[in-house]
PAMAR-437311 format. One record per residue (C-alpha): residue number from 1; x, y, z. Coordinates in pm, 1 decimal. Example, Ala and Ser with C-alpha at 12.3 -4.5 7.8 and 13.67 -1.06 7.14 Angstrom:
  num        px        py        pz
    1    1230.0    -450.0     780.0
    2    1367.0    -106.0     714.0
END
This chain:
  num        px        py        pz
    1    5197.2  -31796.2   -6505.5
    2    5456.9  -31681.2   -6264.5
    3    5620.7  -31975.6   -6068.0
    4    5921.1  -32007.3   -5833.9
    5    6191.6  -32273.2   -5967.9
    6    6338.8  -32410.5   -5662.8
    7    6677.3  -32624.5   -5827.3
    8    6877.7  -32836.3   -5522.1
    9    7209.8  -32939.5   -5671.2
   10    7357.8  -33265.5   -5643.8
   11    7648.3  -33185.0   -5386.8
   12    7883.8  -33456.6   -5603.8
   13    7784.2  -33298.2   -5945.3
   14    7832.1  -32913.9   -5802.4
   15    8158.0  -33057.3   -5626.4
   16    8238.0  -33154.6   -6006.8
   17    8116.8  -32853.7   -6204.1
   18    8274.7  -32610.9   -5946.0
   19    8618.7  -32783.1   -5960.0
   20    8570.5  -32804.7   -6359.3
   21    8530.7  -32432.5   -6333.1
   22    8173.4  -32560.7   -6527.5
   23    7954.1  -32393.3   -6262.5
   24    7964.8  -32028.5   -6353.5
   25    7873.0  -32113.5   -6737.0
   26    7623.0  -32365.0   -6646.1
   27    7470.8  -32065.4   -6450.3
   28    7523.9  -31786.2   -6646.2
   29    7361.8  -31972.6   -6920.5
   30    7051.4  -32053.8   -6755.7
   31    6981.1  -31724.0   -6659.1
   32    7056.6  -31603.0   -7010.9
   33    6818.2  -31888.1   -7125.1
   34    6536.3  -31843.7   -6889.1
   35    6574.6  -31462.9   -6847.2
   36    6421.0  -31497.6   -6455.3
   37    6229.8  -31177.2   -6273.2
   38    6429.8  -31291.7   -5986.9
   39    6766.7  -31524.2   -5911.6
   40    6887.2  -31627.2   -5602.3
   41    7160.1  -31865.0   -5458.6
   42    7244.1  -32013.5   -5106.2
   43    7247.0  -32330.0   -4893.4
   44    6914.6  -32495.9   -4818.2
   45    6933.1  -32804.0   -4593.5
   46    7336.9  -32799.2   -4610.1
   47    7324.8  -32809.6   -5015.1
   48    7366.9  -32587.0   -5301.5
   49    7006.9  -32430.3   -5387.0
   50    6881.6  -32201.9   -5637.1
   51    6560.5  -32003.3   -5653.8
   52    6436.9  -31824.8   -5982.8
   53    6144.0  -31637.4   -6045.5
   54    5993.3  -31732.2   -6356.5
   55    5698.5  -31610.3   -6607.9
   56    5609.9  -31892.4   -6773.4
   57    5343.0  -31856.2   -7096.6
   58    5276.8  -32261.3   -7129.9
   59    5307.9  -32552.3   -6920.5
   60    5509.7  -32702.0   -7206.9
   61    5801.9  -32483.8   -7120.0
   62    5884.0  -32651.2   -6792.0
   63    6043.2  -32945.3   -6949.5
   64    6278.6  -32718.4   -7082.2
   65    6293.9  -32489.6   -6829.7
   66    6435.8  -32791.9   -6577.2
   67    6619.7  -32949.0   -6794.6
   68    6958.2  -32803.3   -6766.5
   69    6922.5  -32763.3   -6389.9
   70    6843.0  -33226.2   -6439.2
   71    7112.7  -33312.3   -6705.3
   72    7435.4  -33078.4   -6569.9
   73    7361.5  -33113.9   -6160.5
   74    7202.8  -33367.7   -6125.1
   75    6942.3  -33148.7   -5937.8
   76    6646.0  -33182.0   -5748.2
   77    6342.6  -32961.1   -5937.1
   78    6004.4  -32805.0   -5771.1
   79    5863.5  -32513.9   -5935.2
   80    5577.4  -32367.9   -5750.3
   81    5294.6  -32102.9   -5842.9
   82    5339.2  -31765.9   -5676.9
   83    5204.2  -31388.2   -5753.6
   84    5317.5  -31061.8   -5682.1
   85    5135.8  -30794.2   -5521.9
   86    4941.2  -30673.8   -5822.3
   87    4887.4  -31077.9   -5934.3
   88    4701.8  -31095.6   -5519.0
   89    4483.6  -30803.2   -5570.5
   90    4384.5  -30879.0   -5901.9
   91    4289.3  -31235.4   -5754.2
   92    4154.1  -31108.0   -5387.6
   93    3918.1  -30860.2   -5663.5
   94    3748.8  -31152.0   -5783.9
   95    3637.0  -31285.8   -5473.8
   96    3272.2  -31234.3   -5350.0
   97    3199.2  -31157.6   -5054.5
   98    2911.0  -31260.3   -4868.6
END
């Protein structure tokens, strides 16, 4: 299932892993871990915020898909169910209409 992981950093922790110089390998080796469809970065509500764009098999791999974002900033997790165009037609194809 395709979902959206929405990751808010700790602004104390990213203070920490930027001035580490952490930050960019913490990153990079998410996104070589997760491999997302999609990866974006910028402020949301004044603090650090990624969104990825995942296709998830299992439920059993969000544990480990959060994990790193949890344990190195401290972060704040949602991950959230979303489709592409082809995922919406397939879907609006099964409805019946009346």
């Amino acid at each position: 299932m395709r979902v959206m992981l929405k990751a808010t950093l700790d602004t104390e922790k990213g203070n920490e892993a930027i001035r580490s110089g952490r930050m960019p390998e913490v990153i990079k080796t998410a996104l070589e871990k997760l491999r997302p469809e999609a990866a974006y970065f910028g402020p949301e509500g004044g603090r650090r915020t990624c969104w990825l764009v995942l296709d998830l098999q299992d439920s059993s791999q969000l544990p480990p898909t959060a994990e790193p974002f949890f344990t190195e900033l401290n972060a704040e997790i949602t991950f959230t169910p979303i489709m592409n165009a082809e995922d919406l037609q397939k879907g609006l194809s099964q409805l019946g209409g009346d």
